[in-house]
KEVO-742503 format. One line per 4 residues: number of its first residue (from 0); for each residue y negated, z negated, x negated of C-alpha. Coordinates in steps of 0.25 Angstrom, whole numbers, plus 5000, padded with zeros to 4 digits. Example, Ala and Ser with C-alpha at 12.3 -4.5 7.8 and 13.67 -1.06 7.14 Angstrom:
2
0> 5018,4969,4951 ~ 5004,4971,4945;
***
This chain:
333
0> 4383,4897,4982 ~ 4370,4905,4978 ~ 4378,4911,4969 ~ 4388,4916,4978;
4> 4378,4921,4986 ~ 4370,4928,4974 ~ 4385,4934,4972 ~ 4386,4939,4985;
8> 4374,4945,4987 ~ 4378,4958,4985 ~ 4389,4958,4993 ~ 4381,4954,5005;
12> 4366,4961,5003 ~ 4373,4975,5009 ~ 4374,4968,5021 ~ 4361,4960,5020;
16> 4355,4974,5018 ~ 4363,4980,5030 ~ 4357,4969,5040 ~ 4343,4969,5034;
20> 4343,4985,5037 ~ 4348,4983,5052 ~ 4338,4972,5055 ~ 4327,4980,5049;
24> 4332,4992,5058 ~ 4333,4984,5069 ~ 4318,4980,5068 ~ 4312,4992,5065;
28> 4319,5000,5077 ~ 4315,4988,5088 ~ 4301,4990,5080 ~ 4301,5004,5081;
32> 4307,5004,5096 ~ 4295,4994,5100 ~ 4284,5004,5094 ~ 4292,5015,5102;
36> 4291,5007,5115 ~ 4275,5003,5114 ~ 4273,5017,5114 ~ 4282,5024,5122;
40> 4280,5013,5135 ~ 4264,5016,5136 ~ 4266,5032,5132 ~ 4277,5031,5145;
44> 4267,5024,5155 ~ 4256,5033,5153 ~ 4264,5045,5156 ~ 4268,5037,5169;
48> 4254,5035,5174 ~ 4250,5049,5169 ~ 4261,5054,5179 ~ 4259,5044,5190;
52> 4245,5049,5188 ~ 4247,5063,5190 ~ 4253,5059,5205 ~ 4242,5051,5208;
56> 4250,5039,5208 ~ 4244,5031,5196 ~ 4230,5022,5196 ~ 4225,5012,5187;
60> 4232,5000,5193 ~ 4246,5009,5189 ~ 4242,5012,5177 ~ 4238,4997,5174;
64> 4253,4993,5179 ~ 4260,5003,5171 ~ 4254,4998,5157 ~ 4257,4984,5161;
68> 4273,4988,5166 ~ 4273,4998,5151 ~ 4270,4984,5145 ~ 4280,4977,5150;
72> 4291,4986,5146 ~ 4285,4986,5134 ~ 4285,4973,5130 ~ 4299,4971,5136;
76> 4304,4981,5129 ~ 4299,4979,5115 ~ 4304,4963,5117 ~ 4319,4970,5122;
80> 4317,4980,5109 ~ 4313,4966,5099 ~ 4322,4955,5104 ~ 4335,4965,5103;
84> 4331,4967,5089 ~ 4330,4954,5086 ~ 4344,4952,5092 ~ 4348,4963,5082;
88> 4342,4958,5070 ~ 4347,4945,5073 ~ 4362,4951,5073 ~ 4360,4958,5061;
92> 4355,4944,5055 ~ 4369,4939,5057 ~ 4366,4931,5069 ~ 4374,4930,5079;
96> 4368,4933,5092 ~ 4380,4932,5104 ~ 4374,4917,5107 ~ 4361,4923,5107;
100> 4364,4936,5116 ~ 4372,4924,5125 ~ 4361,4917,5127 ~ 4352,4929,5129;
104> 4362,4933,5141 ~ 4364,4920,5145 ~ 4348,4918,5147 ~ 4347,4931,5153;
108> 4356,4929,5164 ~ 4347,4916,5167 ~ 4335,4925,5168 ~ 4340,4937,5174;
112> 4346,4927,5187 ~ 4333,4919,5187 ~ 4322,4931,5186 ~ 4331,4940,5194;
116> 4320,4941,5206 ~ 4309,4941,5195 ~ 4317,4952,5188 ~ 4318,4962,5201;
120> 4304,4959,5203 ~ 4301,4964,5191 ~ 4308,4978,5193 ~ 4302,4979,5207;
124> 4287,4976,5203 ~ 4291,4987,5189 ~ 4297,4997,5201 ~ 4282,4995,5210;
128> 4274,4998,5199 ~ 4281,5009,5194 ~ 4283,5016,5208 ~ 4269,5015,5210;
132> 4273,5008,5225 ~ 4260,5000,5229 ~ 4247,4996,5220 ~ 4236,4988,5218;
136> 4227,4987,5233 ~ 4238,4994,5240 ~ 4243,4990,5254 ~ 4257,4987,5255;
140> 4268,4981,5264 ~ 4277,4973,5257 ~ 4291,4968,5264 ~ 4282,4968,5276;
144> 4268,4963,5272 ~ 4257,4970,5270 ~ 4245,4968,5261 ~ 4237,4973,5248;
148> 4243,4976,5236 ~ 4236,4966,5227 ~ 4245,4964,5214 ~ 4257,4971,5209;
152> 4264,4965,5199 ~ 4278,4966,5192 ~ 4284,4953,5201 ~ 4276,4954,5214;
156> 4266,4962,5221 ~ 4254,4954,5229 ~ 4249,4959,5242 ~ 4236,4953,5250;
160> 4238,4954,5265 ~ 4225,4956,5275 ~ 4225,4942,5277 ~ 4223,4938,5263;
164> 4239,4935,5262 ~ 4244,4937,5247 ~ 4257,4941,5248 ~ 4267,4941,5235;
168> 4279,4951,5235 ~ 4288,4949,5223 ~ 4292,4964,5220 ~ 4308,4960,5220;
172> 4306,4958,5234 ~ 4300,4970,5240 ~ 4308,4975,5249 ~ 4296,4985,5257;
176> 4286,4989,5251 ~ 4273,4998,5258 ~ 4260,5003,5252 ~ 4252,5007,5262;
180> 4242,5013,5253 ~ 4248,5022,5244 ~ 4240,5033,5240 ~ 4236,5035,5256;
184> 4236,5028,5269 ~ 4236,5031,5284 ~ 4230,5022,5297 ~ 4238,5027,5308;
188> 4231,5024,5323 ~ 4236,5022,5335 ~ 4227,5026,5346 ~ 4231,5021,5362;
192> 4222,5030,5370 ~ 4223,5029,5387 ~ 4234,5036,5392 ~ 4224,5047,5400;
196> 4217,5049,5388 ~ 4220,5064,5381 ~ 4226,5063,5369 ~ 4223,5075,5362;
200> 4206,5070,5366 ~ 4210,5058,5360 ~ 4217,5065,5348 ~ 4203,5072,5347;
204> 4194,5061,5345 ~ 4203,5054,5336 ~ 4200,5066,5328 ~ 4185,5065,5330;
208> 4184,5050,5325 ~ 4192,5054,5313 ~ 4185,5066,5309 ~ 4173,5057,5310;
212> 4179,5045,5302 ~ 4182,5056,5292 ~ 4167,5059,5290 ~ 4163,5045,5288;
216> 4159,5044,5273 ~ 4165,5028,5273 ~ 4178,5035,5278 ~ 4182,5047,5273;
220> 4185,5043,5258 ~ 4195,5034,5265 ~ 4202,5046,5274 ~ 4211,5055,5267;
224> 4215,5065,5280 ~ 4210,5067,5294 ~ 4215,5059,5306 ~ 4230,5063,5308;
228> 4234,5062,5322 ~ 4248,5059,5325 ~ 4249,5063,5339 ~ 4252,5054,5352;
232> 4261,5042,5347 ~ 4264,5034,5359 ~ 4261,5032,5373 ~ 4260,5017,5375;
236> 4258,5008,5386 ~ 4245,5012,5389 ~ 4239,5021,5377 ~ 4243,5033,5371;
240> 4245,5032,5357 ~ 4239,5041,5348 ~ 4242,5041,5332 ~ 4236,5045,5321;
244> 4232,5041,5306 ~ 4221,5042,5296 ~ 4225,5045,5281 ~ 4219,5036,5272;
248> 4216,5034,5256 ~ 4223,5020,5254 ~ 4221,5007,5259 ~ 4210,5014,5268;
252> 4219,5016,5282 ~ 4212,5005,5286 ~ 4199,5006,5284 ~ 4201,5020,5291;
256> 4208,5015,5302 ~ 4198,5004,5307 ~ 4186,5014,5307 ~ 4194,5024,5313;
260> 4200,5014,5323 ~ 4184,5011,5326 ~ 4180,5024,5330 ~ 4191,5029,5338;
264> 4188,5017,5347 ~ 4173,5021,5347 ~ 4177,5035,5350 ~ 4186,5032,5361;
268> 4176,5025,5368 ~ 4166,5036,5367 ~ 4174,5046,5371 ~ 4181,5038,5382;
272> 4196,5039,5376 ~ 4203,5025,5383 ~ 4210,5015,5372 ~ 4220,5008,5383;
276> 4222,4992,5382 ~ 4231,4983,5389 ~ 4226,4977,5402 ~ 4231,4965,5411;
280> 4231,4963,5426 ~ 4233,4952,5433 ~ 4244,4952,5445 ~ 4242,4941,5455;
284> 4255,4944,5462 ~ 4260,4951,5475 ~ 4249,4947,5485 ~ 4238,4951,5474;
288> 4231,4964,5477 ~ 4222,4970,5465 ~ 4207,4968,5466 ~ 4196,4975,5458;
292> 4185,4965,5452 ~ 4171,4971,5458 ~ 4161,4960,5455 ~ 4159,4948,5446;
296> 4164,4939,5457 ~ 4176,4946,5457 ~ 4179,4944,5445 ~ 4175,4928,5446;
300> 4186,4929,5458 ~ 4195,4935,5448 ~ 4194,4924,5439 ~ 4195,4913,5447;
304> 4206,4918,5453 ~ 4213,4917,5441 ~ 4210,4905,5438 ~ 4215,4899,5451;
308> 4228,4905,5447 ~ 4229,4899,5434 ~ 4224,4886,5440 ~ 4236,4886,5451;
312> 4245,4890,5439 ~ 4240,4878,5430 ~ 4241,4866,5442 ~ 4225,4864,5443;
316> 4216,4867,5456 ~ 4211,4881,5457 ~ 4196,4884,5455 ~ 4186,4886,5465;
320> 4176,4897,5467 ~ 4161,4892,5468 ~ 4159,4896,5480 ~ 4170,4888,5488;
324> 4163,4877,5484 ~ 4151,4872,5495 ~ 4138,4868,5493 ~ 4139,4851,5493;
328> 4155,4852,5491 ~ 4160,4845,5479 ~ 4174,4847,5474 ~ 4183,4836,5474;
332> 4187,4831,5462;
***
């Protein structure tokens, strides 16, 4: 038997030789397309952020997520690049690999079904970060909740509501998405003023209360334009409505707001500019006349009327006024 194969030896070494040339050819070109991919991915992110840069659109957290999405591709790719060589090599070697490429597909089909939801989550997280839609300590509304931006990852993006609520969107799932502080913000008022108030006075000291929020040192870092006023927005019930809106740097509409909020009110009451709020009177019926209340024993009249109403309404006797109650007489139990 070792003779015959000794004997045919020649015969066979050509091919021997033929295989031994394509395996080696096969992995010296997955080496070489490896290398080529190791450099190429980081050379490509840098001249992405160097763009992104350019429009203002890039900061450190980007950049941060960039290297680690350039990784991954990297790493996915150079495994892809080796394991197709290995089915290669293994070919070449005489193996036969259809049970093996079966099984792969077979496997394949399983995972693809059962990490279907992880897969789209996946491509949407890769789309978020990519596009640039939300970051770090933004504020954004999520399929209808709101809260701050705390973590974005490839799968899920974590919001913190005011209350302290951490809420976890997996990114498949988003269907609405809102940033409310992207690049700047606004806090839009709406102001009720009385209707005999003149608008275009109350339009002037909203003006004055902004120029002066302007001016504060604390504040105006934090305001990016002057007071823009919409105009007359509504006529409501019992206020005129006045909108307007401050421009903010982002994630400040708020802070902005409530000081602005706190001096309009101080300002109205100097200046005598009527801020309209429900009232509520009390009809007695058809019989009943309005009466003014003068004195304190009007208005300890007023009330115990009342409360002999609701007595009568509630079955119990009525209450009696101190003085219908003589010296020496005792109520009967």
């Amino acid at each position: 038997m070792l003779f015959i194969s000794l004997a045919s030896l020649p015969q066979i070494a050509p091919v021997i030789i033929d295989h031994a040339i394509r395996i080696v050819a096969i992995l010296v070109a997955a080496y070489v397309a490896a290398k080529i991919l190791n450099k190429s991915i980081p050379t490509i992110r840098v001249q992405i952020i160097e763009t992104m840069k350019k429009h203002g659109r890039a900061d450190v957290e980007l950049e941060k997520r960039a290297a680690t999405l350039s990784g991954i591709f990297r790493k996915a790719l150079v495994i892809s690049i080796w394991v197709l060589a290995i089915i290669m090599v293994l070919k070449e070697s005489g193996f036969d690999i259809a049970p093996l490429l079966a099984t792969a597909g077979v496997l394949g089909l399983a995972v693809g079904f059962g990490a279907q939801h992880l897969v789209r989550d996946l491509f949407a997280g890769l789309f978020i970060l990519l596009e640039n839609q939300i970051r770090v300590n933004d504020v954004a509304i999520i399929n209808g909740t709101g809260g701050l931006v705390e973590q974005i990852n490839l799968r899920t993006i974590v919001l913190r509501s005011l209350d302290g609520t951490v809420h976890i969107f997996p990114n498949g799932t988003i269907n609405t998405l809102s940033n409310m502080t992207h690049e700047f913000s606004y806090y839009l008022f709406n102001i009720g003023v009385a209707y005999k108030e003149d608008t275009d006075h109350v339009v002037e000291v909203l003006k004055q209360v902004a120029d002066e929020l302007m001016q504060d040192e604390k504040y105006k870092p934090l305001i990016l334009a002057p007071l823009e006023v919409l105009g007359v927005d509504e006529f409501g019930d019992s206020a005129v409505v006045i909108k307007a809106r401050f421009k903010t740097a982002p994630i400040q509409q708020w802070a902005v707001g409530r000081e602005m909020n706190r001096r309009i009110k101080k300002k109205f009451d100097e200046v005598g500019i009527e801020i309209p709020f429900p009232h509520r009177s009390i009809y007695w019926g058809e019989a009943s006349k309005p009466f003014a209340i003068h004195s304190e024993q009007d208005r300890e009249e007023m009330k115990r009327l009342i409360r002999d109403v609701l007595a009568e309404q509630s079955g119990q006797a009525p209450s009696k006024r101190a003085e219908d109650i003589q010296p020496g007489h005792k109520e009967k139990g």
